[in-house]
N, C-alpha and C positions, 0 to 999 in steps of 0.2 A: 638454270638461270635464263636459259635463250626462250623457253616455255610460258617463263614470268613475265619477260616481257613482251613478249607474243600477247599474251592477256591482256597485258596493261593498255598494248594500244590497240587490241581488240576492242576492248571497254570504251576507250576512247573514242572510237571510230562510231562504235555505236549510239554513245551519247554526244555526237557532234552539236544538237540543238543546245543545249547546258554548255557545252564549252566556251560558248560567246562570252559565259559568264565569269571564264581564269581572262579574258581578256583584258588586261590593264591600260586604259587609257592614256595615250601620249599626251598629254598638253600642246596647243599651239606651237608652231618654233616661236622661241623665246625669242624677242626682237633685238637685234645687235644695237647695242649702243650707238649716237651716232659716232662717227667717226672724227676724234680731235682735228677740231679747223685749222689750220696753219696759220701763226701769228704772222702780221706784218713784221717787214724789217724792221719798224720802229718797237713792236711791242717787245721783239726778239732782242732787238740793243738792248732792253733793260736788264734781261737777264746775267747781263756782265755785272752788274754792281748790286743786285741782289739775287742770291738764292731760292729765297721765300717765295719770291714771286716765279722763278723759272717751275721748283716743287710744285706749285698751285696753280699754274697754267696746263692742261692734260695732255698737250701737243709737246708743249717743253720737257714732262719729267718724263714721257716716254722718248724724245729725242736722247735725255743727259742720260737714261737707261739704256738705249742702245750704243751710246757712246764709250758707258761703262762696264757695256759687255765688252766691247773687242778691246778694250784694256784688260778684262779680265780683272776686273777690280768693282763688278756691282753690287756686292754685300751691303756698302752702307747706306744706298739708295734704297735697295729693297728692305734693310733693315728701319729704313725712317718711314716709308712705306706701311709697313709691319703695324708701323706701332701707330701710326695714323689709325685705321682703321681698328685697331685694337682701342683705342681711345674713341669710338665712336659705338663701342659695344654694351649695348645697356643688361643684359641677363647675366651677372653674377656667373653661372655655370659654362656660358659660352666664351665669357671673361676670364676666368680660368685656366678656358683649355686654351683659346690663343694666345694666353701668358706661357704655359708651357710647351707649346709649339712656338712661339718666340724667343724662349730661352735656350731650346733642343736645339733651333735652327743656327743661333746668330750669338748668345749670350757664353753658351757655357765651354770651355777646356774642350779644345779639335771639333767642337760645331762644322756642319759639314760651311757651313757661310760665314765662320766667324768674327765677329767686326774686332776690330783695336780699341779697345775700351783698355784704361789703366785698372790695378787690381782693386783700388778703394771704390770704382764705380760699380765694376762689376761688384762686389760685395751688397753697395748700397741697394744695388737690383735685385739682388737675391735674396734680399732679407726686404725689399719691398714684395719680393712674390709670395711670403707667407699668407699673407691675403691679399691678391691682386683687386687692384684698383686703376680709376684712369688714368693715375697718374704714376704707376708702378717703373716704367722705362723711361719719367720723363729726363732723369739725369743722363741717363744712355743713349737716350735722342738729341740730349743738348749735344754732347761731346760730337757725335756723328756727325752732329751741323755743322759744327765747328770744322771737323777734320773736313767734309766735305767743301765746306766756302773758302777753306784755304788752299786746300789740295787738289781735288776734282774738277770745281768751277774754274779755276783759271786753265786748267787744259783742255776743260769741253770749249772754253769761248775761243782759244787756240786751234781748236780743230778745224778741220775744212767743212764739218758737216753745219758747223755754228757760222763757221762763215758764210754757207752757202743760202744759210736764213737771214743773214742780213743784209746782203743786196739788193 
């Protein structure tokens, strides 16, 4: 065995000018996104009386994400998340599989993220996932909105971290 590879990188050593050729090209570094701008106080107050808009602010829904980590309760963020992007997926075959990486993660019985969905939604989800489509989670997205605009949102805008964005 120790022989073989003695040879191997014998071989190697000697055809060092060919080896340029296993060399796999790195791509540029990929340029980082910029960085979510911080809303004003005023943009930040709106967030108390709609959801939709703190979601679709980038600075906001990683804020109400960090907020719903140290509660220990960000499932249904990341799960409305999920299915954003999932709803943005046009190849059929890549649709599929983030349907069933969406259902493993967040949908199905001990999911390691499992969101609070009642059993008739969940049902309705899973008899939408025989052929995923874009609109396969949207019953399971409503309810999460729901739970979160009642539940979630009125204790992030309670937090000190929402308070400290509206000064």
């Amino acid at each position: 065995r120790a022989k073989e590879i003695k040879t191997k990188l014998g071989t190697l050593i000697q055809k060092h000018d060919s080896a340029i050729d296993f060399i796999i090209p790195y791509p540029e570094k990929p340029e980082k996104p910029p960085k979510a701008q911080k809303p004003s106080p005023e943009e930040a107050l709106q967030w108390r009386d709609s959801l939709e808009k703190l979601l679709q602010n980038p600075y906001g829904l990683s804020s109400f994400l960090t907020f719903l980590r140290s509660e220990f309760s960000e499932e249904n963020a990341e799960f409305w998340v999920a299915c954003e992007d999932y709803k943005k997926t046009k190849s059929p075959v890549k649709m599929a599989e983030k349907a069933r990486k969406i259902y493993e993660e967040f949908i199905q019985t001990e999911a390691p993220k499992e969101v609070n969905i009642d059993h008739f939604t969940k049902a309705v989800t899973m008899k939408n996932l025989v052929e995923p489509s874009p609109t396969s989670f949207d019953m399971a997205q409503k309810r999460i909105f729901a739970l979160m605009e009642k539940d979630s949102l009125p204790r992030f805008v309670r937090s000190e971290f929402y308070q400290e964005l509206i000064k």
